[in-house]
ZAGUMAR-968237 format. One record per residue (C-alpha): y, x, z. Coordinates in steps of 0.02 Angstrom, whole numbers, padded with zeros to 5 digits. Layout:
// residues N
   north    east      up
       Y       X       Z
...
END
This chain:
// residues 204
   north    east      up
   10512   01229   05735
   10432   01336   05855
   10379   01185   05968
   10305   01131   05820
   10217   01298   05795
   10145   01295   05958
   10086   01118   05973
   10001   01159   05818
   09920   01322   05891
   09855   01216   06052
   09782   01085   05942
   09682   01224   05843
   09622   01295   05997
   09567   01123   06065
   09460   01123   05914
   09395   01263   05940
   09344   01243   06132
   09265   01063   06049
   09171   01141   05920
   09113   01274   06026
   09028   01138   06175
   08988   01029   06033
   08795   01037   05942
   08819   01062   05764
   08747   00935   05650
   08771   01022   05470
   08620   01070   05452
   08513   00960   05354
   08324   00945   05383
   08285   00895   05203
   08376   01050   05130
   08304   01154   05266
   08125   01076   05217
   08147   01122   05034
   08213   01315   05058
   08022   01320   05153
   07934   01255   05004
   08048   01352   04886
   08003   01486   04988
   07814   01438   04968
   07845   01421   04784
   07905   01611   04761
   07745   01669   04864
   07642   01577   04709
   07714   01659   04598
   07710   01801   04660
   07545   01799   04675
   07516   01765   04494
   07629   01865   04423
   07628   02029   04527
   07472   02074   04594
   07515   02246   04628
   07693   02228   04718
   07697   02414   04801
   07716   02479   04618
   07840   02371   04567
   07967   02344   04696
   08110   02312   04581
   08027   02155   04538
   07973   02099   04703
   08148   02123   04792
   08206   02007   04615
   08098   01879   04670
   08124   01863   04852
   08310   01913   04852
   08360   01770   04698
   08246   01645   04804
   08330   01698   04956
   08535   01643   04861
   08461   01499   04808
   08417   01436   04975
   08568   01479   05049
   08693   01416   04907
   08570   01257   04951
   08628   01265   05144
   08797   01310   05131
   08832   01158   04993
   08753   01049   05076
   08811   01121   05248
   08997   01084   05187
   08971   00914   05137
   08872   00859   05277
   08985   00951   05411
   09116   00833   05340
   09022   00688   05357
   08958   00731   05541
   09102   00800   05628
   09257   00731   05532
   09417   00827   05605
   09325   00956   05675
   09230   01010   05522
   09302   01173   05470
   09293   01226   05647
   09114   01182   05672
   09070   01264   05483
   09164   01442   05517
   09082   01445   05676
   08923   01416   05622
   08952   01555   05475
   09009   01679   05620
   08860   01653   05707
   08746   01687   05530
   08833   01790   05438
   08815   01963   05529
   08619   01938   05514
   08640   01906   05329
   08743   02057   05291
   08626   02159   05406
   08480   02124   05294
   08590   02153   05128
   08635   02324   05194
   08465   02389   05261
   08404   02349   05100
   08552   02443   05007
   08497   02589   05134
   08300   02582   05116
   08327   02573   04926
   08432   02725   04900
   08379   02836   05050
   08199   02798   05102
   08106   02708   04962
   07941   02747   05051
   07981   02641   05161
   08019   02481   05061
   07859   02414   05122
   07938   02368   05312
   08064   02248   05218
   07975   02090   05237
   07964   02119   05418
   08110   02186   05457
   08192   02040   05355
   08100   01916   05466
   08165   02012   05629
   08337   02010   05577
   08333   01824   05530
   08244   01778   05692
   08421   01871   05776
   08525   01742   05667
   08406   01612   05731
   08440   01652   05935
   08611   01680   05905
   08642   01517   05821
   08531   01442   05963
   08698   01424   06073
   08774   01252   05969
   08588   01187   05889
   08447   01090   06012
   08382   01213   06108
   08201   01211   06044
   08252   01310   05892
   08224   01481   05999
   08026   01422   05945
   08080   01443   05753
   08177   01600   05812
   08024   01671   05890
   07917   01618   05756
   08025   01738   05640
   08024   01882   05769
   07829   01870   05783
   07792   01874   05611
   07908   02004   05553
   07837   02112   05690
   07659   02078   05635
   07716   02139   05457
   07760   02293   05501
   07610   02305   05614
   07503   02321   05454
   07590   02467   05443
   07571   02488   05235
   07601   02395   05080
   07487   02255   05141
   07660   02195   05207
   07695   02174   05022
   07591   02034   04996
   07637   01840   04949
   07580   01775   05096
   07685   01880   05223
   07860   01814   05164
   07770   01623   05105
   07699   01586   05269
   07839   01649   05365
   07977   01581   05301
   07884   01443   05208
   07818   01375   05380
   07985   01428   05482
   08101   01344   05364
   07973   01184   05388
   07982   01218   05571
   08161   01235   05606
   08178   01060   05476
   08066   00972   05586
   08132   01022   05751
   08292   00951   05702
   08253   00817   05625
   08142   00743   05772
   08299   00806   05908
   08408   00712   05798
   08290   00559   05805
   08281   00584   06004
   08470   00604   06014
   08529   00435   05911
   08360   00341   06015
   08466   00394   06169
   08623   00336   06099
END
């Protein structure tokens, strides 16, 4: 029994090793594509329906925080299904390490919000950018197992959210700061890989 427990133990590490050398594949350009247009879609409205954001935060962080689970419920199902497709045996490997890599960003951002809410409400109006920033640091660190041109999306993020807190008052507030960046980085990061994963089967 214990040979058995340990051949077991060095096959799971052998995954491991694999999945960590091997580029994931689970992400899905399509779904990525459509969080950036859902994205662009919550900027619209927005726009129509909350002109005046810096008085009404509640309903602001409502729209941008429900748009936000409903892109990634859209990633992770389809992350799951397409992991399994891609990488067969070494899917739940490839899927916790890609949540590793993600998932201290994400709970970052959950908790600085938490913070700004209860502590420092004056200073609600750095969220967008400081959102961007801290998904720019899930971007780099995921860069390690994705093509490596997915630092530009990462640096996309980073230079945006820094520009929003460069206007330095509620002007960071406004549809277009969380549309265009995540509605174009979303687009970006689905079209960088898509067009690697063109290059790589081409190759093959």
């Amino acid at each position: 029994m214990d040979e058995l427990h340990k051949a077991l133990g060095e096959i799971s590490s052998i995954r491991r090793q694999m999945a960590r050398s091997t580029e994931f594949r689970g992400y899905g350009p399509a779904t990525l594509a459509a969080t950036g247009f859902l994205a662009i879609l919550a900027a619209g409205a927005q726009a129509i329906w909350l002109p005046d954001p810096a008085n009404h935060v509640p309903i602001y962080l409502g729209i941008w925080i429900s748009t936000a689970i409903v892109s990634a419920a859209l990633i992770v199902v389809q992350m799951v299904t397409r992991t399994h497709r891609m990488h067969s045996g070494m899917a739940d490997a490839m899927i916790r390490m890609a949540v590793e890599q993600f998932l201290p960003s994400a709970a970052a951002g959950a908790l600085l919000t938490l913070v700004l809410l209860r502590s420092a409400p004056s200073a609600l109006w750095m969220l967008p950018g400081l959102w961007q920033i801290i998904f720019s640091l899930g971007v780099f660190s995921s860069c390690r197992f994705l093509p490596r041109p997915i630092a530009v999306a990462g640096l996309w993020y980073l230079l945006t959210g820094l520009a929003c807190i460069a206007l330095a008052d509620t002007r960071a507030l406004s549809p277009l700061s969380m549309g265009t960046s995540f509605g174009i980085g979303q687009l970006l990061v689905s079209g960088i890989l898509f067009f690697t994963a063109q290059e790589g089967s081409d190759e093959s």
